[in-house]
PDB file of N, CA, C and O in Angstrom:
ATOM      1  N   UNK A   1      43.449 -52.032 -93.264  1.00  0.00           N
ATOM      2  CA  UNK A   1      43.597 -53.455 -93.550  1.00  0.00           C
ATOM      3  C   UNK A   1      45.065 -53.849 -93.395  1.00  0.00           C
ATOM      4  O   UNK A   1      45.876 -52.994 -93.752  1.00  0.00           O
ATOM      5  N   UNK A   2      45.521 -54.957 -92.941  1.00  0.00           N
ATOM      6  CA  UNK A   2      46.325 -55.207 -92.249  1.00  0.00           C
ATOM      7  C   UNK A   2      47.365 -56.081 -93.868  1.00  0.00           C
ATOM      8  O   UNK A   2      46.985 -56.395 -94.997  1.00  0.00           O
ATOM      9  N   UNK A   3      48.651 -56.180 -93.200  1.00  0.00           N
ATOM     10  CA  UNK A   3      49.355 -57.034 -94.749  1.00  0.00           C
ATOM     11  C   UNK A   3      49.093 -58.407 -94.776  1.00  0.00           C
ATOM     12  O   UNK A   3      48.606 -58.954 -93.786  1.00  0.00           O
ATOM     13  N   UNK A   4      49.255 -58.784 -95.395  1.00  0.00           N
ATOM     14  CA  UNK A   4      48.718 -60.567 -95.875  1.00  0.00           C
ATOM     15  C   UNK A   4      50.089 -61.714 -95.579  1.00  0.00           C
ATOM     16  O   UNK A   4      51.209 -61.628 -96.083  1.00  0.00           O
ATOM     17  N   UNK A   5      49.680 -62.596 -94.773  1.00  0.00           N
ATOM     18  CA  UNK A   5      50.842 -63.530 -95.088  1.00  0.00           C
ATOM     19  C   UNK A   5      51.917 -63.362 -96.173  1.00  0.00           C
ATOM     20  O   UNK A   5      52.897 -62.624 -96.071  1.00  0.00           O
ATOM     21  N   UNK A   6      51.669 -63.998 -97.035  1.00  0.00           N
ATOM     22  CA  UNK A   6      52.279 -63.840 -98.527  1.00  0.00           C
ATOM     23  C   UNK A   6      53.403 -62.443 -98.265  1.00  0.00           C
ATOM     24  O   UNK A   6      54.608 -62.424 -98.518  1.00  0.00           O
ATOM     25  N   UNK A   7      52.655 -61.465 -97.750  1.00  0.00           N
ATOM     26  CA  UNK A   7      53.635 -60.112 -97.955  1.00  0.00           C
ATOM     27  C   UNK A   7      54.768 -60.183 -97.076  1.00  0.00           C
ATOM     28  O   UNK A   7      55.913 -60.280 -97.518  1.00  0.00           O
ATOM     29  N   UNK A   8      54.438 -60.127 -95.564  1.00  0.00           N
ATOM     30  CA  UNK A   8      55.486 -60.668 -94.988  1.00  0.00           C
ATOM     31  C   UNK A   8      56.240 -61.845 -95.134  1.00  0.00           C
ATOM     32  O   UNK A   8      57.304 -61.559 -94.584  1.00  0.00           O
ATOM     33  N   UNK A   9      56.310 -62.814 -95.480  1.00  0.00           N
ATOM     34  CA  UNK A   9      57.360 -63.521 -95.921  1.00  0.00           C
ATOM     35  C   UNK A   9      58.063 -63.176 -96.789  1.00  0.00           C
ATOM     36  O   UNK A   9      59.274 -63.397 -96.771  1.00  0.00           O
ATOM     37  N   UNK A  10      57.254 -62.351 -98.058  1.00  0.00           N
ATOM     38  CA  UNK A  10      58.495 -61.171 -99.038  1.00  0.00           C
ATOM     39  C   UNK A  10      59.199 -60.749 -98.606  1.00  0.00           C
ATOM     40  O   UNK A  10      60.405 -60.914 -98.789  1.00  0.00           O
ATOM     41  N   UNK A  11      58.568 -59.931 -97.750  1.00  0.00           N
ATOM     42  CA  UNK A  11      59.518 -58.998 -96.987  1.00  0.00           C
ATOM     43  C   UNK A  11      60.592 -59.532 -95.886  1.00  0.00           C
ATOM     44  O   UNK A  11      61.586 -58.820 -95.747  1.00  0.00           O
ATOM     45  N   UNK A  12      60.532 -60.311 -95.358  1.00  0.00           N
ATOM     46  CA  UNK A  12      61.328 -61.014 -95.062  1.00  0.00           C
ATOM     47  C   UNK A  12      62.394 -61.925 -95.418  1.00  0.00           C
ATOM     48  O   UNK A  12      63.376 -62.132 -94.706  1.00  0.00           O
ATOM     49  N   UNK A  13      62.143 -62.532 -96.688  1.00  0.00           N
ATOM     50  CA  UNK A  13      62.751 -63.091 -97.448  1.00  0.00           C
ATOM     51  C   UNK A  13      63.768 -61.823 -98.017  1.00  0.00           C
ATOM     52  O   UNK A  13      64.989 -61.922 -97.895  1.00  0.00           O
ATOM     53  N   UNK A  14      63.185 -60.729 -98.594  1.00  0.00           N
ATOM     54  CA  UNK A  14      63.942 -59.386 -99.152  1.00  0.00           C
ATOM     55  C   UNK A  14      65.008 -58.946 -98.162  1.00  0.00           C
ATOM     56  O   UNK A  14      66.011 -58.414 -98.639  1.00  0.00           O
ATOM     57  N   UNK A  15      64.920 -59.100 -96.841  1.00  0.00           N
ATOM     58  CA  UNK A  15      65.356 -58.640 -95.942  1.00  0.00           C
ATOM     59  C   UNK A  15      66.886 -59.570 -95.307  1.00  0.00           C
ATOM     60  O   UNK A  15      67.839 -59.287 -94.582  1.00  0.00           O
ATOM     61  N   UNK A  16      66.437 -60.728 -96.041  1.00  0.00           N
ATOM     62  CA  UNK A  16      67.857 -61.815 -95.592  1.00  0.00           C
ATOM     63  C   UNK A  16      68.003 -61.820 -96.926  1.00  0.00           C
ATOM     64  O   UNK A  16      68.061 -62.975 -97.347  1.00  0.00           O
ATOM     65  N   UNK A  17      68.104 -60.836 -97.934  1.00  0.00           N
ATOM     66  CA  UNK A  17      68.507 -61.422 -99.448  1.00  0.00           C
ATOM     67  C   UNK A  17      68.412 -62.595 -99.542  1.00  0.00           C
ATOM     68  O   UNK A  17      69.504 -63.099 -99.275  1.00  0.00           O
ATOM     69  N   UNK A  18      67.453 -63.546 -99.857  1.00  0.00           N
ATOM     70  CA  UNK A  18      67.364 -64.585-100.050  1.00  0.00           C
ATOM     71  C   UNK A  18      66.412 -64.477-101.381  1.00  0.00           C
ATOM     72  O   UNK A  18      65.358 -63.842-101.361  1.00  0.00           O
ATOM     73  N   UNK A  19      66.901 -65.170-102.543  1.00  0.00           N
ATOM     74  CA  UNK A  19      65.928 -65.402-103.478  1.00  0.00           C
ATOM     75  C   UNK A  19      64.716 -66.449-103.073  1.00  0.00           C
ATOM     76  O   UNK A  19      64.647 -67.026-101.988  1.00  0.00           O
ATOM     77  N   UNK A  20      63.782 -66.580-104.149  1.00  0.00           N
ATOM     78  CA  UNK A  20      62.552 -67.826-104.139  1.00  0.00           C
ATOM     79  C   UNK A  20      62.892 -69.183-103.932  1.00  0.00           C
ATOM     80  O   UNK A  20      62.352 -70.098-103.309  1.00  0.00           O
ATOM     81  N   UNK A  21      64.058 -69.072-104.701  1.00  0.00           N
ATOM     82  CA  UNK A  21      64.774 -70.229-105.156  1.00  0.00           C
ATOM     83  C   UNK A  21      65.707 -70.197-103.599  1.00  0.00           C
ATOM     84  O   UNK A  21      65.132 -70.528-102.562  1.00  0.00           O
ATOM     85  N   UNK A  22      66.321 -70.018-103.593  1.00  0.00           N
ATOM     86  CA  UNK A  22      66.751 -70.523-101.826  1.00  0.00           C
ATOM     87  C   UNK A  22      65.925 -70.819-100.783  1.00  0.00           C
ATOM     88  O   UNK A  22      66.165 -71.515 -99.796  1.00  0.00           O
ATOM     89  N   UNK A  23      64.757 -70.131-101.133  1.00  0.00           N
ATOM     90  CA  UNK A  23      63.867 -69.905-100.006  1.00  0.00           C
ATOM     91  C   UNK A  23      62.969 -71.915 -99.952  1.00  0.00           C
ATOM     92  O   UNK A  23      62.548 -72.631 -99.043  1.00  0.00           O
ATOM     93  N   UNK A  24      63.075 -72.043-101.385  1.00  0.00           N
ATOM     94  CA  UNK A  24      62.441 -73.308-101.532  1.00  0.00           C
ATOM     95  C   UNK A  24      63.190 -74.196-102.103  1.00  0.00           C
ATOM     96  O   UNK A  24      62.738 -74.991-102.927  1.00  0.00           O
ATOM     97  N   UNK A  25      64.254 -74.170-101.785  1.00  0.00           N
ATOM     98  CA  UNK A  25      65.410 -75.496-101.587  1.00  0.00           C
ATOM     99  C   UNK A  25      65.448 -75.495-100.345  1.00  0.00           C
ATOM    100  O   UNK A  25      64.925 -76.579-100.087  1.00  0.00           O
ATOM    101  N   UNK A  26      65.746 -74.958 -99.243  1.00  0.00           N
ATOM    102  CA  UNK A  26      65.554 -75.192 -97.907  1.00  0.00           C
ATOM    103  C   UNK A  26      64.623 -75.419 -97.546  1.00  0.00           C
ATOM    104  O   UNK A  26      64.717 -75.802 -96.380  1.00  0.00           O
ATOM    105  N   UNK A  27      63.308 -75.407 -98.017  1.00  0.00           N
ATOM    106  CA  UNK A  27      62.226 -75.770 -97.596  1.00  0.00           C
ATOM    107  C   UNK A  27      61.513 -77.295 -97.865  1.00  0.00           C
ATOM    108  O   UNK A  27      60.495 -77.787 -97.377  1.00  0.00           O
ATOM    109  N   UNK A  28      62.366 -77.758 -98.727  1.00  0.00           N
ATOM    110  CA  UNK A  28      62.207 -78.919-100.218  1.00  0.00           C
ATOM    111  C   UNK A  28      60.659 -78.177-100.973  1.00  0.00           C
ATOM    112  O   UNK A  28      59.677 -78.900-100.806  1.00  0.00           O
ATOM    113  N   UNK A  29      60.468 -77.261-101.513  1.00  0.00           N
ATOM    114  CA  UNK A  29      59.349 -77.077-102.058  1.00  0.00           C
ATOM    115  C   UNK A  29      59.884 -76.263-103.866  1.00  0.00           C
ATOM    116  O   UNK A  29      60.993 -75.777-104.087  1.00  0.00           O
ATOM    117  N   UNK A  30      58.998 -76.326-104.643  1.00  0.00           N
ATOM    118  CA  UNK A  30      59.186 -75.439-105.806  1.00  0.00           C
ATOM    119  C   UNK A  30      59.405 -74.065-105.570  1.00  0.00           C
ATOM    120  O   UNK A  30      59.195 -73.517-104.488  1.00  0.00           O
ATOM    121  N   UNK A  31      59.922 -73.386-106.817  1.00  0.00           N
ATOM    122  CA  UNK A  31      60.518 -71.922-106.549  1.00  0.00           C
ATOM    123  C   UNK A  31      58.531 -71.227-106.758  1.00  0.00           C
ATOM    124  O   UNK A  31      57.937 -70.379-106.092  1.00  0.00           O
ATOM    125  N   UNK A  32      58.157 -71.892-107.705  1.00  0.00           N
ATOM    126  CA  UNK A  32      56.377 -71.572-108.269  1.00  0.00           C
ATOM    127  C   UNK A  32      55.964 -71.447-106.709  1.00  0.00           C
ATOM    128  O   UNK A  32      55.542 -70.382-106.259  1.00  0.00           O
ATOM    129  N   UNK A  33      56.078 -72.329-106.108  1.00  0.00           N
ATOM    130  CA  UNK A  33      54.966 -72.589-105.116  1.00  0.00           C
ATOM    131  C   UNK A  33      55.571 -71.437-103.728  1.00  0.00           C
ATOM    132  O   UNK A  33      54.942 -71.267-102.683  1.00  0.00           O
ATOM    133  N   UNK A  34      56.590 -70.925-103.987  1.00  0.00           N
ATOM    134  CA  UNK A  34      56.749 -69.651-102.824  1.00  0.00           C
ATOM    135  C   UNK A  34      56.633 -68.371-103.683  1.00  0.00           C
ATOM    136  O   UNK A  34      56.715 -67.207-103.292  1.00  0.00           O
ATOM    137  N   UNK A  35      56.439 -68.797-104.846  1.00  0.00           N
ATOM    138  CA  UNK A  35      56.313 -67.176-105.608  1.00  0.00           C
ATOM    139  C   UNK A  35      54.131 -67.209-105.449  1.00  0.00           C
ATOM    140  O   UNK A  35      53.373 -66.250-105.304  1.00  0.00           O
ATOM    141  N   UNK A  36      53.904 -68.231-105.527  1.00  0.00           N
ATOM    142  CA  UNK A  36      52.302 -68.374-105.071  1.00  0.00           C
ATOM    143  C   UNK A  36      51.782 -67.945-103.578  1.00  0.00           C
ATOM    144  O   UNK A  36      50.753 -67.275-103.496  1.00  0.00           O
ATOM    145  N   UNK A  37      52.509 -68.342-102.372  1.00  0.00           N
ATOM    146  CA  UNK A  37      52.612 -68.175-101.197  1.00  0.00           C
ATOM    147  C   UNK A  37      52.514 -66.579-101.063  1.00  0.00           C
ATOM    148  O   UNK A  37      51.613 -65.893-100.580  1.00  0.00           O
ATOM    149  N   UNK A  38      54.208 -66.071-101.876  1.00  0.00           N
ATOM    150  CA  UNK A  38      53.944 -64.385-101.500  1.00  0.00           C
ATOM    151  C   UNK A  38      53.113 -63.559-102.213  1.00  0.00           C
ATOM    152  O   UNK A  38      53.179 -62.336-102.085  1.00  0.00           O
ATOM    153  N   UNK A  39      51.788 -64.481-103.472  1.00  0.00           N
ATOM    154  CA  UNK A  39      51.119 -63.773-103.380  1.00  0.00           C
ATOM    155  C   UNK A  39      49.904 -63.898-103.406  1.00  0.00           C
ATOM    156  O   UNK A  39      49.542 -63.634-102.259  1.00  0.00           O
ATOM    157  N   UNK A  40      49.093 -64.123-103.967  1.00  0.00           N
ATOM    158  CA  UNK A  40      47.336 -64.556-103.889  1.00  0.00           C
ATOM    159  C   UNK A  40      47.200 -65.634-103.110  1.00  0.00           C
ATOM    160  O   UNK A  40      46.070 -65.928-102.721  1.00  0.00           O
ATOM    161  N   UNK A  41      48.205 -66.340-102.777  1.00  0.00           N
ATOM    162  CA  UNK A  41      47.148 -67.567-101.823  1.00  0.00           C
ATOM    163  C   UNK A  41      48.213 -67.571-101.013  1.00  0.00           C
ATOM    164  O   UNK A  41      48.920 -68.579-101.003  1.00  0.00           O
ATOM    165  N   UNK A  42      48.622 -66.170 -99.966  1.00  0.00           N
ATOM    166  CA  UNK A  42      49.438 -66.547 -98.790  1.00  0.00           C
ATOM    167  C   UNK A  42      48.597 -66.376 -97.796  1.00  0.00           C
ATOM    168  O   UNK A  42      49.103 -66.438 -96.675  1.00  0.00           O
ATOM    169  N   UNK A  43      47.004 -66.101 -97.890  1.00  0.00           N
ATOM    170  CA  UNK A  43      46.438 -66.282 -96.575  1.00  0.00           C
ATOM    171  C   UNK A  43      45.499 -67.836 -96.479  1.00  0.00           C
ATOM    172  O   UNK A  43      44.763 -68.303 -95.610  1.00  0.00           O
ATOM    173  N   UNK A  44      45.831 -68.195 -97.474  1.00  0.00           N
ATOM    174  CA  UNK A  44      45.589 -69.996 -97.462  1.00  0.00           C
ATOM    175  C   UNK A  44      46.365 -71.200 -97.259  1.00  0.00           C
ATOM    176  O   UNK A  44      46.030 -72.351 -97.536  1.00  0.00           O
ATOM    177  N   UNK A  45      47.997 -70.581 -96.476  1.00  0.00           N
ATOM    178  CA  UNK A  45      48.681 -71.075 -96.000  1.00  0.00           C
ATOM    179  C   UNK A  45      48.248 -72.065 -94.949  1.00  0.00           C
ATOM    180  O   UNK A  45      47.432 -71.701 -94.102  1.00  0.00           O
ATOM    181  N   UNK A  46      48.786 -73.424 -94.939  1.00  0.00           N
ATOM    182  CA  UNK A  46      48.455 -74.062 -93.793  1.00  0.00           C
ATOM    183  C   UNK A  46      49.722 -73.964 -92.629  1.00  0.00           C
ATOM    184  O   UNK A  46      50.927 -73.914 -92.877  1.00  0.00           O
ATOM    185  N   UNK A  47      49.070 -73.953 -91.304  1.00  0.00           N
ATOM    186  CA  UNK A  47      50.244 -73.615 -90.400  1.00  0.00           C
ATOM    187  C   UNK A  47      51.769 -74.327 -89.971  1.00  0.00           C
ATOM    188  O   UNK A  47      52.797 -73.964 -89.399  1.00  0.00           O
ATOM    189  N   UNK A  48      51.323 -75.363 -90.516  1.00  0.00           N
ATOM    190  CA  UNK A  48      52.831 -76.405 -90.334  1.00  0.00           C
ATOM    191  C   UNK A  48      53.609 -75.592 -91.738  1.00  0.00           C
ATOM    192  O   UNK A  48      54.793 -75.254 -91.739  1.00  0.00           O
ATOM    193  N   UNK A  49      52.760 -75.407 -92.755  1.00  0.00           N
ATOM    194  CA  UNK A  49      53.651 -75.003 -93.612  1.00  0.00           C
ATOM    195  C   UNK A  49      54.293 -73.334 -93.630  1.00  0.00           C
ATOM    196  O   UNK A  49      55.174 -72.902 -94.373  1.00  0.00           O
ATOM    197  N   UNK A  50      53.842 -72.895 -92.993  1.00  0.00           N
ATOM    198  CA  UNK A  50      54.030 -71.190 -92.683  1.00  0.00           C
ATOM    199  C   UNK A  50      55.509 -71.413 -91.652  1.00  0.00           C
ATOM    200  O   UNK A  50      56.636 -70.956 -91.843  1.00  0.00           O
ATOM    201  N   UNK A  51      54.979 -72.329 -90.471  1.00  0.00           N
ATOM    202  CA  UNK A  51      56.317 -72.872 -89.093  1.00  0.00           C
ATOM    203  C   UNK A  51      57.256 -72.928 -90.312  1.00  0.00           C
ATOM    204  O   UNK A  51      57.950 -71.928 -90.496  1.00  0.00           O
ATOM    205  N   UNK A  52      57.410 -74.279 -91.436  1.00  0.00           N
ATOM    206  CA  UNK A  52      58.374 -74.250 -92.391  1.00  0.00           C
ATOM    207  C   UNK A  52      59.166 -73.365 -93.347  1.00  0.00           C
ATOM    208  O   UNK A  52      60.349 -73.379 -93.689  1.00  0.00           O
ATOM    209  N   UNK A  53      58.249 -72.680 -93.631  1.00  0.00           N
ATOM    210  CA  UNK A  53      59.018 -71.728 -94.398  1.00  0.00           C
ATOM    211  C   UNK A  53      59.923 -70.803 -93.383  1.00  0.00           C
ATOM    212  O   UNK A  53      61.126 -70.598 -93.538  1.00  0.00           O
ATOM    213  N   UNK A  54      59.273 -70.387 -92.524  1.00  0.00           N
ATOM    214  CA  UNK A  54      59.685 -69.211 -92.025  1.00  0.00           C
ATOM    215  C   UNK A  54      61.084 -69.459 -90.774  1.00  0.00           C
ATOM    216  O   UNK A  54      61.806 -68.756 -90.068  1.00  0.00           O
ATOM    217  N   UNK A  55      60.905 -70.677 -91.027  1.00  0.00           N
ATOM    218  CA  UNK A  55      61.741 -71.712 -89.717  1.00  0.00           C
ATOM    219  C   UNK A  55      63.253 -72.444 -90.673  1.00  0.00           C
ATOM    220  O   UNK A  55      64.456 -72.210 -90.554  1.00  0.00           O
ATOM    221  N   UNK A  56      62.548 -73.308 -91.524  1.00  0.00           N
ATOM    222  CA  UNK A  56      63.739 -73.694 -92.343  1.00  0.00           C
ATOM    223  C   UNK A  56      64.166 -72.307 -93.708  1.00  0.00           C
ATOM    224  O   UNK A  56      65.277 -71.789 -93.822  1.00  0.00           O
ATOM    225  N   UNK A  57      63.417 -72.112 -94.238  1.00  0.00           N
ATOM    226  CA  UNK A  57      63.489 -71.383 -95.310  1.00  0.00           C
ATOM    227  C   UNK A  57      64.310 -70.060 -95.029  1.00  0.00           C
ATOM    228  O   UNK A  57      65.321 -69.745 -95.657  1.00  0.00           O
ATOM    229  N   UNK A  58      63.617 -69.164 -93.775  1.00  0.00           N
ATOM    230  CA  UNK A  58      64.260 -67.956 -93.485  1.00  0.00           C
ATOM    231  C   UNK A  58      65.393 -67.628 -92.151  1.00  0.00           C
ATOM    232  O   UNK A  58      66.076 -66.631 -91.919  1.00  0.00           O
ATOM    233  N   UNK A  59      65.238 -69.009 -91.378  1.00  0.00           N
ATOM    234  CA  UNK A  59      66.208 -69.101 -90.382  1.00  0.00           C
ATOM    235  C   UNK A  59      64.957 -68.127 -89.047  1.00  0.00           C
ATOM    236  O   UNK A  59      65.449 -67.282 -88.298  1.00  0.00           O
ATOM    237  N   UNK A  60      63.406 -68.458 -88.989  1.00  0.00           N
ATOM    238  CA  UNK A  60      63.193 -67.571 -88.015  1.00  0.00           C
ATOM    239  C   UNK A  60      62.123 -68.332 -87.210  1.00  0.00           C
ATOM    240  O   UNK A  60      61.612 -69.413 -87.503  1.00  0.00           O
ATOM    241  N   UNK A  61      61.834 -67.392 -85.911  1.00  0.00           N
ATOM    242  CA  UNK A  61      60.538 -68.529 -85.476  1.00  0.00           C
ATOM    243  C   UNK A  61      59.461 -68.042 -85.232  1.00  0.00           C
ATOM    244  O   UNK A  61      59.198 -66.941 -84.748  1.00  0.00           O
ATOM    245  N   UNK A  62      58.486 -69.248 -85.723  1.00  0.00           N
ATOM    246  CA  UNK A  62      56.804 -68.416 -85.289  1.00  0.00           C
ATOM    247  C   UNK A  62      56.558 -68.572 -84.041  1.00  0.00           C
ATOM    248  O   UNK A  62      57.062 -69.459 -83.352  1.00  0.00           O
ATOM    249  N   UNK A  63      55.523 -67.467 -83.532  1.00  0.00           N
ATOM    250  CA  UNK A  63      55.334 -67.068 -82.447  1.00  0.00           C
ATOM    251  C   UNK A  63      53.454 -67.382 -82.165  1.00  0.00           C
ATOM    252  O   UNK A  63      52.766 -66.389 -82.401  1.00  0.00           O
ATOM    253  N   UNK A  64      52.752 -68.533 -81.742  1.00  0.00           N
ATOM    254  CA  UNK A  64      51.533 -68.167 -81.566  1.00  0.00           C
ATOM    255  C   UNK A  64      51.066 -68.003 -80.596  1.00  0.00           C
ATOM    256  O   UNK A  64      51.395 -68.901 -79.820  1.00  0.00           O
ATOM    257  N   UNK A  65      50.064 -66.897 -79.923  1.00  0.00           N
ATOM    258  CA  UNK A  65      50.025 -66.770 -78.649  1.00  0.00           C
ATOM    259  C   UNK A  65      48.316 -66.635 -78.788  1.00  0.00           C
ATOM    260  O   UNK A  65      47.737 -66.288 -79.817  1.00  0.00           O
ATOM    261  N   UNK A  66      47.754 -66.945 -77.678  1.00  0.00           N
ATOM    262  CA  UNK A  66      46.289 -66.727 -77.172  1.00  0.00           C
ATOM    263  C   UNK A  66      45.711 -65.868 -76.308  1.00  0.00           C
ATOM    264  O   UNK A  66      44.500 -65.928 -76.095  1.00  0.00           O
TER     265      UNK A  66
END
C-alpha cells in the first residue's frame, strides 16, 4: 500500500524545515487545517488545494500526467 497524501506533504514539509504554522500562513489557511491534511483526511484533498499547498506553502510543483 502506497503513502497517503497527507504523508507526503509531512514529509516534505519536514524536509524544508518548515513548521504547520508556516506552511499555513503562506497558504492563508489554519495551522488545524494542515495538521488535518497530514493526517486522516489528506486523501480528501481537493486538487486546487493540494497545487496550493505544495506550490505556495512548500515552494514546489505538481506534476499531473495521463
Amino acid at each position: 500500500m502506497g503513502r497517503h497524501i497527507g504523508e507526503i506533504l509531512k514529509n516534505a514539509r519536514l524536509e524544508k524545515n518548515l513548521t504547520q504554522e508556516q506552511v499555513a500562513q503562506r497558504v492563508g489557511k489554519k495551522r488545524s487545517y494542515i495538521s488535518r491534511i497530514e493526517s486522516e483526511d489528506g486523501n480528501n484533498i481537493k486538487i486546487q488545494t493540494l497545487i496550493e499547498i505544495v506550490e505556495k506553502g512548500l515552494n514546489g510543483k505538481v506534476k499531473i500526467e495521463f
